[in-house]
C-alpha positions in Angstrom: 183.7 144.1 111.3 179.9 144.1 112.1 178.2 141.3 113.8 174.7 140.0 113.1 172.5 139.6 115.8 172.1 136.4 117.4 168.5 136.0 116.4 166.6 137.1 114.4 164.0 139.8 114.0 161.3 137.9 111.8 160.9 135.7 114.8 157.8 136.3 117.0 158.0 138.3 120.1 157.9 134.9 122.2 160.6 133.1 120.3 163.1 136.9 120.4 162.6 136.9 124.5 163.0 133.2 124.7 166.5 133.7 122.9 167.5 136.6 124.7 166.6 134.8 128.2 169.3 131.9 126.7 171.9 134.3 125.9 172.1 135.9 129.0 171.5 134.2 130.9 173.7 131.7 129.7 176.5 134.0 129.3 175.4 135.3 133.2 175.8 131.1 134.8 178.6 129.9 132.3 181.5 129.8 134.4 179.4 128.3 137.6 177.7 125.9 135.2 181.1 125.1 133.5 182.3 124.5 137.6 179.7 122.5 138.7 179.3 120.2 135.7 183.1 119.4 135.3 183.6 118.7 138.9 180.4 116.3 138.8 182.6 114.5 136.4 185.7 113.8 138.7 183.1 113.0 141.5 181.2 110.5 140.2 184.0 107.5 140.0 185.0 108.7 143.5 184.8 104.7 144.8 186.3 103.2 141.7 189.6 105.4 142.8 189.1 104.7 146.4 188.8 101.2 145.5 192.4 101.2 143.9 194.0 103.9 145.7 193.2 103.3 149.2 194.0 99.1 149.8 193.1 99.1 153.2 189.5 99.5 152.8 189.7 95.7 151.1 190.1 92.7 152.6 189.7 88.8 151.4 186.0 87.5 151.8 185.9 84.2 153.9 183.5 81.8 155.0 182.6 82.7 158.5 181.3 85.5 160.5 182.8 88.9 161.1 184.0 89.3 164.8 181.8 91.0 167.5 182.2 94.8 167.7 183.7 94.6 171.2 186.8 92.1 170.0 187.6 95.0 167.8 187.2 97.6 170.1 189.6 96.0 172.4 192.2 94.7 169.7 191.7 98.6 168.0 191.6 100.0 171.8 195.4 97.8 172.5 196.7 99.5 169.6 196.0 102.8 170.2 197.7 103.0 173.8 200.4 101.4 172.7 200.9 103.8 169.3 200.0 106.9 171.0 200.3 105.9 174.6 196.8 106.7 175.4 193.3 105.6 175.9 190.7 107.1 174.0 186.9 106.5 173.5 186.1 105.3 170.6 182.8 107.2 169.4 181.3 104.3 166.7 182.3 101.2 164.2 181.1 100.3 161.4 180.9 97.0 159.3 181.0 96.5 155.5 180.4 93.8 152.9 182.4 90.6 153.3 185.5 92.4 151.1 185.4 95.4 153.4 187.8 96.3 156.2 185.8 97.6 159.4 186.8 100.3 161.2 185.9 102.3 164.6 186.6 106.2 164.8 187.5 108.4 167.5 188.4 111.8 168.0 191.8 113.1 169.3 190.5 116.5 169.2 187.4 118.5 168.4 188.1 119.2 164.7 189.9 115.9 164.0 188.8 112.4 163.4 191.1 108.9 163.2 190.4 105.4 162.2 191.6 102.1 162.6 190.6 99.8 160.0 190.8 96.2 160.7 190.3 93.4 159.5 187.0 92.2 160.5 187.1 88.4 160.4 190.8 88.3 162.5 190.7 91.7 164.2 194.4 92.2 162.7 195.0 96.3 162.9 195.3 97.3 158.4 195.8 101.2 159.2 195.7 104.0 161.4 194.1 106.4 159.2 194.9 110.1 161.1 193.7 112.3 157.9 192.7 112.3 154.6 194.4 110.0 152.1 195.4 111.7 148.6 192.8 110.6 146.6 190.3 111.8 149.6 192.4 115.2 149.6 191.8 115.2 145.5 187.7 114.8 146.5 187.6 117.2 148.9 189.1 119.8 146.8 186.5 118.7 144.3 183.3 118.7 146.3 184.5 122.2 147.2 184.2 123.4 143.8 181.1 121.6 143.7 178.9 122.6 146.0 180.4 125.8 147.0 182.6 127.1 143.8 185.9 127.2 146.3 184.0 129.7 148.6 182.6 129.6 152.3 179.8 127.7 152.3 177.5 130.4 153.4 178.8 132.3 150.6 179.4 129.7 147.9 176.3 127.6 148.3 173.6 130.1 147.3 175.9 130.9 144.2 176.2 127.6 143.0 172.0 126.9 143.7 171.3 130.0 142.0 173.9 129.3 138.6 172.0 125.5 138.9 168.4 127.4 138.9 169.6 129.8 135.6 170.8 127.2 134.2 167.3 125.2 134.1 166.1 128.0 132.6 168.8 128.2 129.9 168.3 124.1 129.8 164.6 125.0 128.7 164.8 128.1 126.6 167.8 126.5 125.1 164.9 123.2 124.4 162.6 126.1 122.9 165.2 127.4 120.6 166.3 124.3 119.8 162.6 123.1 118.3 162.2 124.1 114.4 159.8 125.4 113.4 158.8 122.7 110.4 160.2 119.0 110.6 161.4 118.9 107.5 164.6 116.6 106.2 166.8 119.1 106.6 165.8 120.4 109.8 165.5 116.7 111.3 169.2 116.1 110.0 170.4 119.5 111.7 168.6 118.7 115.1 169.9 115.4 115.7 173.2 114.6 113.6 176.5 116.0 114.0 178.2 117.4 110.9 182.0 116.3 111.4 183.2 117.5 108.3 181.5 121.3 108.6 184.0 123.8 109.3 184.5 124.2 113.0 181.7 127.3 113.7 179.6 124.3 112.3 180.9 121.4 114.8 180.5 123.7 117.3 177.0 124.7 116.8 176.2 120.8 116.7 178.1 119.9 119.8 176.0 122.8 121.3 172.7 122.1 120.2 172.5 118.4 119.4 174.0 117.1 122.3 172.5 119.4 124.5 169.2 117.6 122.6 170.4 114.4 123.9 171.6 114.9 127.5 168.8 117.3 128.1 166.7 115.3 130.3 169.1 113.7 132.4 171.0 117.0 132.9 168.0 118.7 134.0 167.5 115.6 136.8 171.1 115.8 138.1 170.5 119.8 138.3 167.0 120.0 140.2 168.4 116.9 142.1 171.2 119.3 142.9 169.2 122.4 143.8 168.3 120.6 147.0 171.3 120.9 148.5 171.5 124.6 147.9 168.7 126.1 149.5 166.2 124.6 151.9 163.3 126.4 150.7 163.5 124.1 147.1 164.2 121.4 149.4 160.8 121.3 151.2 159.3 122.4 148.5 160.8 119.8 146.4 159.6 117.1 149.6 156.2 118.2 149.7 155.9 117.9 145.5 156.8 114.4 145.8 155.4 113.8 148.8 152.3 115.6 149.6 153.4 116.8 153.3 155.6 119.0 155.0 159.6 118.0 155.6 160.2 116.2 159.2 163.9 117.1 158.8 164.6 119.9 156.4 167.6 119.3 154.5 168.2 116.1 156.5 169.5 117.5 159.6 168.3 115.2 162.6 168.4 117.2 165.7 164.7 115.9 167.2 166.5 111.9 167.2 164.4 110.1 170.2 166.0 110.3 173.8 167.2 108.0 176.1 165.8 107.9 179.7 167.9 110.1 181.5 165.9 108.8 185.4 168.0 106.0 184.9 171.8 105.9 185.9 172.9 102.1 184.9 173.0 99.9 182.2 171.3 96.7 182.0 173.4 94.9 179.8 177.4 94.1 179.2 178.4 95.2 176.0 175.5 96.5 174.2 177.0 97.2 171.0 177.7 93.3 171.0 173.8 93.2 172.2 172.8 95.4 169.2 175.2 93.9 167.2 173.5 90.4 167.6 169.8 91.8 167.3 170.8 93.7 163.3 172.4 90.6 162.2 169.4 87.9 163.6 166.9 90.9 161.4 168.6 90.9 158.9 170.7 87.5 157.9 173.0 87.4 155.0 175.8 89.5 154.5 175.5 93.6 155.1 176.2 96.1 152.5 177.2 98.9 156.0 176.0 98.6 159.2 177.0 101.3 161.7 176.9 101.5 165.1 177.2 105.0 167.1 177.7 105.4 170.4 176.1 107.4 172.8 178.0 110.9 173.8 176.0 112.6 176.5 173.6 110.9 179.2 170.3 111.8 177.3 172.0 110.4 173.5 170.8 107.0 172.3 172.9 104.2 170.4 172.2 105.0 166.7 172.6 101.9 164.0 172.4 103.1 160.3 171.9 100.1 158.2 172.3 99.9 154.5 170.8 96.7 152.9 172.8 97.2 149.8 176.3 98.5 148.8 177.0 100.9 146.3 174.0 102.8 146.8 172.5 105.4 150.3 168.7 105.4 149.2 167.5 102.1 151.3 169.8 103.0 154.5 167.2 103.8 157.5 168.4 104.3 160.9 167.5 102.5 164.4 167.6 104.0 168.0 167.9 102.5 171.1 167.8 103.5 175.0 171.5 103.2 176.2 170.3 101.9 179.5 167.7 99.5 178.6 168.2 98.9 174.5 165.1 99.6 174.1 164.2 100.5 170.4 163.1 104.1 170.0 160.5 105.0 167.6 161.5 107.5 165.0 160.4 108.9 161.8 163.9 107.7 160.2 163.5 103.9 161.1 161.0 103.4 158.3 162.1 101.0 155.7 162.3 102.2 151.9 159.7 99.4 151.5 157.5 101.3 153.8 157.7 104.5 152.0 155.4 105.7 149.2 156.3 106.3 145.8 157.1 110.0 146.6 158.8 109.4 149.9 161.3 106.5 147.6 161.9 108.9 144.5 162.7 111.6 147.6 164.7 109.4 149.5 166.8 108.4 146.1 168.0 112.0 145.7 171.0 111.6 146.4 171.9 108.7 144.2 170.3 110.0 141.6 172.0 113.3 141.4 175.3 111.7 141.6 174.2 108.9 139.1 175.4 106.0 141.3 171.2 105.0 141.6 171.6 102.2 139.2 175.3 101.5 139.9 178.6 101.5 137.4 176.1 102.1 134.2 174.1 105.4 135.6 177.2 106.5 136.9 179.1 106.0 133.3 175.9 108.0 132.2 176.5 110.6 134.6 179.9 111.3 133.6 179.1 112.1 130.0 176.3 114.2 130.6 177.9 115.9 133.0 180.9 116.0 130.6 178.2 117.5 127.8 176.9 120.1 130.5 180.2 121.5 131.4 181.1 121.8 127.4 177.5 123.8 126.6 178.8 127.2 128.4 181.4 126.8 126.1 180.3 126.0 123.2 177.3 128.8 123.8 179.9 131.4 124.2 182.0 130.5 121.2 178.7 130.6 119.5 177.9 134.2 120.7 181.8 135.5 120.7 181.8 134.3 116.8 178.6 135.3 115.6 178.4 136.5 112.0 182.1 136.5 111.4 183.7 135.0 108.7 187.1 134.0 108.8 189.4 134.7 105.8 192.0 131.5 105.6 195.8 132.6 104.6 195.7 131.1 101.3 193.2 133.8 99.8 195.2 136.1 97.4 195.1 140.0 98.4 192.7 140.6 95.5 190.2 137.8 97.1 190.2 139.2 100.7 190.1 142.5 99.3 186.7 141.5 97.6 185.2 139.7 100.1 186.2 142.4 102.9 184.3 144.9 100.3 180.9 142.4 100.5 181.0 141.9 103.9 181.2 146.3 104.1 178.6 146.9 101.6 176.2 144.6 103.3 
């Protein structure tokens, strides 16, 4: 059975390349496309099964203050030797909104990490956490096909940005192609209706073309958002497109944080992550949406407090440093406010929640789902389109003399 070509030859040369570069393109990224998108979809309600999955993270809001960070230190410090017969050094704590559990880390061993959530308003020990739950397990697994298609990252990272760059170049051939050449009634009703009751070459074309129409811009944000993460020469470039100047920390990794004066060999104060503590919550009244606290590891490390204004979202956190022997604040590039920022600096700084369409909470990541849903389903559709092209299928009720005529057409032409 011969098959027609895909496009056709009457086209102009721009429109036959443009075609080409789709098909193979397409056929070339599907199955890291197909990947990436589908995970995306699993990912993006990661809190909402946290939420229900993992109860010790929740606790009841009440109406007074959480407890200083060194009450739970000690009450989280008591349980610890007692549980494990131990004492350990705990390495940071961290606070949430009034329905959150806090909880201070610290690390048995090199590779491992433990918590112990409490409840911040009693200091009552919830849970020893001393791995990942399931549903974190589940997440893991996910973000591995993610980010690095189930490879080494070294290995699986640059395959992943490079399917995600092909495929924003099948996302805009595929636009090109997509474009009649007249708006006429029938072409308007082809390019943005789906015909349901066509037989199922027909569904699929429309699945394939119309609601790649639809979800086109917002997949092509969630892709290039992506990119980032893949290679950090699209990150800087990316950066200095928005924002006009080169990266202080490409790809985010904070090495150069400010020191602490290492002439000095004591502390000033008692308890200066009660100290620090005190000083975020006087600067910032009301209740937190996180507030961490790290402590210093080596004599030259500073006490690092990530703060994050709102819940739900990363995009406003900014980060504070001070001297561990005098609590003096430290000046960084990172301590700037997203109010301080410039319009390029925000829409960089948002990245992240946009790319994983949490940016405008529960909607944009409803949103997120189905276009990633539509992304993952356009590989698919593209190579049933391809695989079934110019064949005609011949149902089982046609009488031997009917297929014999219609196998004779199909021959002669």
């Amino acid at each position: 059975m011969a098959r027609q070509p895909i496009y056709s030859s009457k086209r102009s040369l721009f429109r036959r390349i443009n075609e080409w570069l789709h098909l193979w393109l397409g056929l070339f990224s599907g199955i890291v496309v197909f990947v990436v998108c589908l995970t995306a979809c699993f990912w993006v309600f990661r809190y909402e099964v946290w939420y229900f999955t993992e109860s010790y993270q929740r606790v009841p809001a009440q109406n007074r203050p959480f407890l200083a960070p060194s009450v739970l230190l000690q009450k989280a410090g008591a349980f610890v030797r007692q549980t494990e017969g131990k004492t350990v050094t705990f390495t940071g704590i961290t606070y949430g909104s009034p329905h959150k559990s806090a909880f201070v880390l610290y690390k048995p061993s090199k590779e491992k990490i433990h918590q112990v959530f409490l409840n911040p308003y009693t200091g009552a020990i919830i849970h020893h956490k001393k791995g990942p739950s399931t549903a974190e397990s589940f997440f893991i697994f996910v973000r591995a096909g993610h980010r690095f298609f189930w490879l080494p990252p070294k290995i699986g990272s640059p395959i992943v940005g490079t399917g995600c760059l092909i495929f924003v170049i099948t996302l805009i051939t595929g636009l090109i192609w997509w474009y009649p050449k007249k708006w006429t009634k029938t072409t308007r009703a082809k390019s943005f209706t789906l015909k349901w009751r066509a037989n199922w070459k027909r569904v699929n074309l429309d699945l394939h073309n119309v609601l790649g129409f639809y979800a086109f811009l917002v997949v092509l944000a969630l892709t290039i958002s992506g990119i980032v993460y893949s290679f950090r020469w699209f990150d800087s470039a990316y950066h200095w497109l928005l924002t006009g100047r080169p990266q202080t920390h490409p790809n985010g990794h904070h090495d150069d944080h400010p020191f602490s004066d290492t002439t000095r060999t004591a502390r000033l104060y008692d308890k200066p992550e009660d100290q620090l503590w005190h000083r975020i919550r006087r600067e910032h009244p009301g209740a937190p949406g996180r507030l961490s606290i790290s402590f210093p590891k080596a004599a030259k490390d500073p006490y690092e407090v990530a703060i994050n204004p709102e819940e739900g979202t990363i995009y406003k956190t900014y980060e504070r440093f001070f001297d561990q022997y005098t609590l003096k604040e430290l000046p960084s590039e990172e301590s700037r406010r997203y109010e301080e920022l410039s319009a390029g600096e925000k829409l960089y700084r948002m990245n992240f929640d946009i790319h994983v369409g949490q940016i405008l909470g529960l909607p944009t990541r409803i949103l997120a789902f189905f276009v990633s849903l539509i992304g993952a389903s356009l590989p698919v559709t593209g190579f049933l389109i391809w695989w079934f092209r110019g064949r005609k299928s011949i149902t089982s009720s046609q009488t031997p003399r009917r297929q014999a005529i219609a196998f004779t057409s199909r021959t002669a032409n």
